[in-house]
C-alpha positions in Angstrom: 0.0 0.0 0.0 1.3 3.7 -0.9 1.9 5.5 1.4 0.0 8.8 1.7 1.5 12.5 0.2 2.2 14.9 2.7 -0.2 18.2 1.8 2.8 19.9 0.2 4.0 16.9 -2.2 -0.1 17.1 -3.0 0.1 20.8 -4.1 3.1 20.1 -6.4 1.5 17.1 -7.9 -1.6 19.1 -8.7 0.4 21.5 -10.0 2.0 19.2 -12.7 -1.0 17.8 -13.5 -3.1 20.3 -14.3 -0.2 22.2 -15.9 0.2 19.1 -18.6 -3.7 17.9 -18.8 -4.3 22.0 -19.6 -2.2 21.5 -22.5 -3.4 18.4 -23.6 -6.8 19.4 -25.5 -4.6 21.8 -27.8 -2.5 18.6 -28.9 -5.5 16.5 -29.3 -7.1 18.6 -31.4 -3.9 17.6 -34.1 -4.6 13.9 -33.5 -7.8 13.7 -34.9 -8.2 13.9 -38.8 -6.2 11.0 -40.9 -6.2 7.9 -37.9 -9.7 7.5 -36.3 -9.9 8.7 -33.0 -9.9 5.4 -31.4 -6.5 3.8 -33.2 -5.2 7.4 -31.6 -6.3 6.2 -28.4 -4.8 3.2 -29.1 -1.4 4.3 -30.0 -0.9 6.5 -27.0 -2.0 3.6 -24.1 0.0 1.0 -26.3 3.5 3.6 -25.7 2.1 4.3 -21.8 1.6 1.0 -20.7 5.4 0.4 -22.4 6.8 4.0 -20.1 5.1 2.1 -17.2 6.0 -1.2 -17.4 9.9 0.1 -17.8 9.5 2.6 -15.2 8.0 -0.1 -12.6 10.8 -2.4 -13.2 13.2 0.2 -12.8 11.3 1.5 -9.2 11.5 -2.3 -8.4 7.8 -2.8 -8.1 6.7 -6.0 -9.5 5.1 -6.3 -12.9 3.0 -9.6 -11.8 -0.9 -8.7 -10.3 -2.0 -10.2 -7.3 -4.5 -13.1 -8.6 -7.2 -10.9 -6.6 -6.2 -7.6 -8.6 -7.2 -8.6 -12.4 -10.9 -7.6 -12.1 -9.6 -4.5 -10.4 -7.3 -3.6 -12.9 -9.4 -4.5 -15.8 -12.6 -2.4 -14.8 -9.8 0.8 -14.0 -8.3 -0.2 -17.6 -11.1 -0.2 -19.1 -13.3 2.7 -17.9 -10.2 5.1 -17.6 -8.4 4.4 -20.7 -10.9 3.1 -23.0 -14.0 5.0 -22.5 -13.1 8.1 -21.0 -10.2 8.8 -23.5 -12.5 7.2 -26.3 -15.7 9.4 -25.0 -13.5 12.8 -25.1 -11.6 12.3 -28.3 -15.2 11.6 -29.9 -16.4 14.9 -28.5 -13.8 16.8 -30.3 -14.9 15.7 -33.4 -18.6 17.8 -32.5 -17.6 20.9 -29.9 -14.8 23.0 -28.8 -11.5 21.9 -27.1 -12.3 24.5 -24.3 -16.2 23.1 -24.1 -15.3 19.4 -23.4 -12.6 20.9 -20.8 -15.5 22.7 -19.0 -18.0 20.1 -19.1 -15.3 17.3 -17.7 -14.8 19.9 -15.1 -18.3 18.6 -13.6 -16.0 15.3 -12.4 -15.9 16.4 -9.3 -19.6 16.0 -8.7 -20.0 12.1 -9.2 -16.6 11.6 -7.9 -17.9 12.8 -4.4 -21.7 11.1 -4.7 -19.7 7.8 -5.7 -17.0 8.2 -3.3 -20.1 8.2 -0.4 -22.2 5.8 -2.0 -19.1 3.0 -3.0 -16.6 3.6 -0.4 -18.6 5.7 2.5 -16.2 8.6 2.0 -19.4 11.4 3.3 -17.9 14.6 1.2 -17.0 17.4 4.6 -18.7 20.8 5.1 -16.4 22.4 3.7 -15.8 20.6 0.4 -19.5 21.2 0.0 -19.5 24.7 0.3 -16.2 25.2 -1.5 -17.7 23.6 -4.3 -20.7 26.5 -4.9 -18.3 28.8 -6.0 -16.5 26.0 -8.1 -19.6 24.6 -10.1 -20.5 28.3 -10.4 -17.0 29.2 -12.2 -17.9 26.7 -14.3 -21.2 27.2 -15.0 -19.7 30.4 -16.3 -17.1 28.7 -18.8 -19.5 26.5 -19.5 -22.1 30.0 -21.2 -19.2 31.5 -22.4 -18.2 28.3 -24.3 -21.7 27.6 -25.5 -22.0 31.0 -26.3 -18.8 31.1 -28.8 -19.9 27.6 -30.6 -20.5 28.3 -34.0 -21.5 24.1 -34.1 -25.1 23.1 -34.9 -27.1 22.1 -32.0 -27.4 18.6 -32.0 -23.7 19.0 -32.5 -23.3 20.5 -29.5 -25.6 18.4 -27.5 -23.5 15.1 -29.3 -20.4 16.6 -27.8 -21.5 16.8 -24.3 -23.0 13.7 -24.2 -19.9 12.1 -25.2 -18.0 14.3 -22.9 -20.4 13.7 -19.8 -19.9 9.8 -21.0 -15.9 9.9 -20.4 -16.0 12.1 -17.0 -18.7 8.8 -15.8 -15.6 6.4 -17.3 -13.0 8.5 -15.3 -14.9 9.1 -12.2 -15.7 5.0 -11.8 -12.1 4.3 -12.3 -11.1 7.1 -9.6 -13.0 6.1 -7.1 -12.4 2.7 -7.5 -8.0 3.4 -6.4 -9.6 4.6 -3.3 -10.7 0.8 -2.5 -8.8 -1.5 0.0 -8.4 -3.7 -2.9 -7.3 -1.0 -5.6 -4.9 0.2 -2.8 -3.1 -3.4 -2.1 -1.5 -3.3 -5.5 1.5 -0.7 -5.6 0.6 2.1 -7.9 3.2 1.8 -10.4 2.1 -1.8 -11.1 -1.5 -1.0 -11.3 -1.1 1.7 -13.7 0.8 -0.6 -15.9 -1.5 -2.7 -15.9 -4.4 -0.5 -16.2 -2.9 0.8 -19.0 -1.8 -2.7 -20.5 -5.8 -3.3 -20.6 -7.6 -0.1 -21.7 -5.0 -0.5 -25.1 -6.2 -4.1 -25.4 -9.4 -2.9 -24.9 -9.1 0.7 -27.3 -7.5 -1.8 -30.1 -10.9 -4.2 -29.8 -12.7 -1.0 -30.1 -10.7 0.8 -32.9 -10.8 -2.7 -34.7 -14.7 -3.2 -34.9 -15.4 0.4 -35.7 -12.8 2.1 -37.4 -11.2 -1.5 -38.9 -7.3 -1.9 -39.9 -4.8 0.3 -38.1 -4.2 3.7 -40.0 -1.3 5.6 -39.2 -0.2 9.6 -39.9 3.1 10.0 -41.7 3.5 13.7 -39.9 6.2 14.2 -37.7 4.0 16.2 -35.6 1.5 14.1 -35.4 3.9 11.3 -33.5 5.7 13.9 -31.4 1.8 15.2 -30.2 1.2 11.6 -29.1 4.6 10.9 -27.6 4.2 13.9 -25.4 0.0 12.6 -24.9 1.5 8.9 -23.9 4.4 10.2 -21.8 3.8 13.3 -20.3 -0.1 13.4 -20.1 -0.5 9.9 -19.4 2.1 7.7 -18.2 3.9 10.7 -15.8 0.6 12.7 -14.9 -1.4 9.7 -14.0 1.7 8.4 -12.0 1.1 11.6 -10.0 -2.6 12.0 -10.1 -3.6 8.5 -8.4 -1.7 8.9 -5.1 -3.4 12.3 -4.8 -6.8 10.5 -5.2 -5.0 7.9 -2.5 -4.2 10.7 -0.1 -6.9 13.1 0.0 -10.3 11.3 -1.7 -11.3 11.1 -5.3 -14.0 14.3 -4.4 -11.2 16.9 -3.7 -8.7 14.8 -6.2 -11.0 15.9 -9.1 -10.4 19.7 -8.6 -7.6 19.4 -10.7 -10.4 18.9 -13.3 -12.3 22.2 -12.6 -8.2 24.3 -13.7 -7.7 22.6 -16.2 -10.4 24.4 -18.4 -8.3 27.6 -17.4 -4.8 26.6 -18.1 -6.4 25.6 -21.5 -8.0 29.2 -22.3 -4.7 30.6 -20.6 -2.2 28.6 -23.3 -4.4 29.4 -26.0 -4.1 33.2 -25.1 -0.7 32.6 -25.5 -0.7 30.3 -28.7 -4.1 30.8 -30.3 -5.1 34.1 -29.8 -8.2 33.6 -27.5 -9.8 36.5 -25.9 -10.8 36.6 -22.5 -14.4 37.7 -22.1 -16.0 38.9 -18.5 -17.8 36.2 -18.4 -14.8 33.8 -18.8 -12.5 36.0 -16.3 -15.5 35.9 -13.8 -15.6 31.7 -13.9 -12.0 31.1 -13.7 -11.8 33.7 -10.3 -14.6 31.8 -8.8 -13.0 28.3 -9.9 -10.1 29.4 -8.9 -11.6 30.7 -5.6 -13.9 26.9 -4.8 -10.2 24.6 -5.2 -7.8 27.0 -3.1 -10.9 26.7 -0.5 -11.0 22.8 -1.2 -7.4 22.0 -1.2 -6.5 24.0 2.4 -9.5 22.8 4.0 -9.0 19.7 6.3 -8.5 15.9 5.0 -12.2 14.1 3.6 -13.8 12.8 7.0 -12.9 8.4 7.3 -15.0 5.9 5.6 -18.7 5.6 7.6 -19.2 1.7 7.9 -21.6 0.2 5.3 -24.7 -1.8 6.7 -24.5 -4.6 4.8 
């Protein structure tokens, strides 16, 4: 069992995190044209699970699951790296970058109702009332974005469905490494083999809709996914899950609710994107609902189950 983050090593991790997811949905948006979205899925947990396995070996964890572990490491494969990943690069194809970021935002939401219902994990006082301000921020983003969607509407609606389809995938497999069982298996190993499984499971996927591989001849289009499997994936995930260890899967998701703003933020920078009232006034109160969250004491212990 990993052993829990102290609060600063938690700051720096979210830090990290959020700083590489933000920039994720800009390099995305280059992997989706001449491979289907689901062989790019694919391709980036095939080179993950590969970073994982080496960097486990090298850690000395071992690579061999508990026999007790497969079903756990199969359903956190499978509904983290196959349909979350699948669910958002879909969405792409229908709505903004910047919209899917704001509607996965809402993960922290059925993290915390799952967290109670699955684990007993009752959500504090505090996280509850830091998390007005939070939804409100990005209910904000959320109108701006819609607002700015030139789309059609069932295009729009297509794309949040999808999106609202992968936060479900991601919030199952997040509350699930707060489990005794999930939390037995040292992290590097499960995440190897987490990752091992959602590729088996994206190439299934990619194979009965999309058919034979099909692969991009750009450079950049290899570098965008070597930096997706690395960097956003192998690295960021290493250092998301013992945050969701140490302080809950509810609070965990916060990173989530940034991420939309280090998004708009780089694309000020790289794309040109102009900040509207509207958009400055979420991020503040965002901004305002996880520095509330993250300094407010630890997620109260499990409350027994009846059974």
């Amino acid at each position: 069992m990993s052993a829990p983050l102290s609060k600063g090593t938690v700051l720096v991790f979210f830090c990290i995190i959020t700083l590489i997811w933000g920039s994720t949905w800009i390099v995305i948006r280059d992997q989706l044209g001449v491979v289907p979205a689901h062989w790019s899925v694919t391709y980036r947990f095939i080179i993950a699970a590969a970073a994982m396995a080496a960097y486990t070996r090298w850690q000395g964890s071992p690579l061999k699951l508990p026999p007790d572990a497969w079903k756990v490491a199969a359903l956190f494969g499978f509904c983290q790296f196959c349909v979350n990943f699948n669910a958002v690069y879909l969405a792409e194809h229908h709505i903004t970058s910047g919209l899917v970021a704001c509607v996965f935002a809402l993960l922290l939401i059925p993290n915390s109702l799952l967290a109670w219902a699955w684990t007993g994990h009752k959500p504090t006082r505090a996280f509850i009332l830091s998390a007005i301000p939070a939804i409100g921020g990005i209910a904000l983003l959320f109108w701006n974005e819609v607002q700015s969607a030139r789309a059609p509407l069932d295009e729009v609606l297509l794309g949040i469905g999808l999106t609202l389809l992968g936060v479900m995938g991601a919030s199952v497999s997040n509350v699930l490494q707060t489990t005794d069982k999930a939390k037995a298996v040292p992290l590097p190993t499960m995440l190897t083999w987490g990752m091992i499984f959602g590729a088996a499971f994206d190439a299934l996927f990619a194979l009965a809709v999309s058919g034979p591989p099909v692969f991009d001849p750009r450079p950049g289009y290899w570098l965008g996914l070597a930096y997706l499997a690395l960097f956003a994936s192998a690295l960021a995930f290493s250092l998301y899950m013992p945050i969701i260890r140490t302080i809950g899967a509810g609070r965990a998701a916060y990173s989530s609710v940034i991420v939309p703003i280090i998004a708009m933020a780089l694309s000020t920078v790289f794309e040109g994107y102009r900040w509207t009232t509207l958009a400055a006034a979420g991020a503040v109160l965002a901004m305002a609902g996880m520095v509330w969250a993250l300094t407010s004491r630890r997620e109260a212990e499990p409350v027994p189950l009846a059974d």
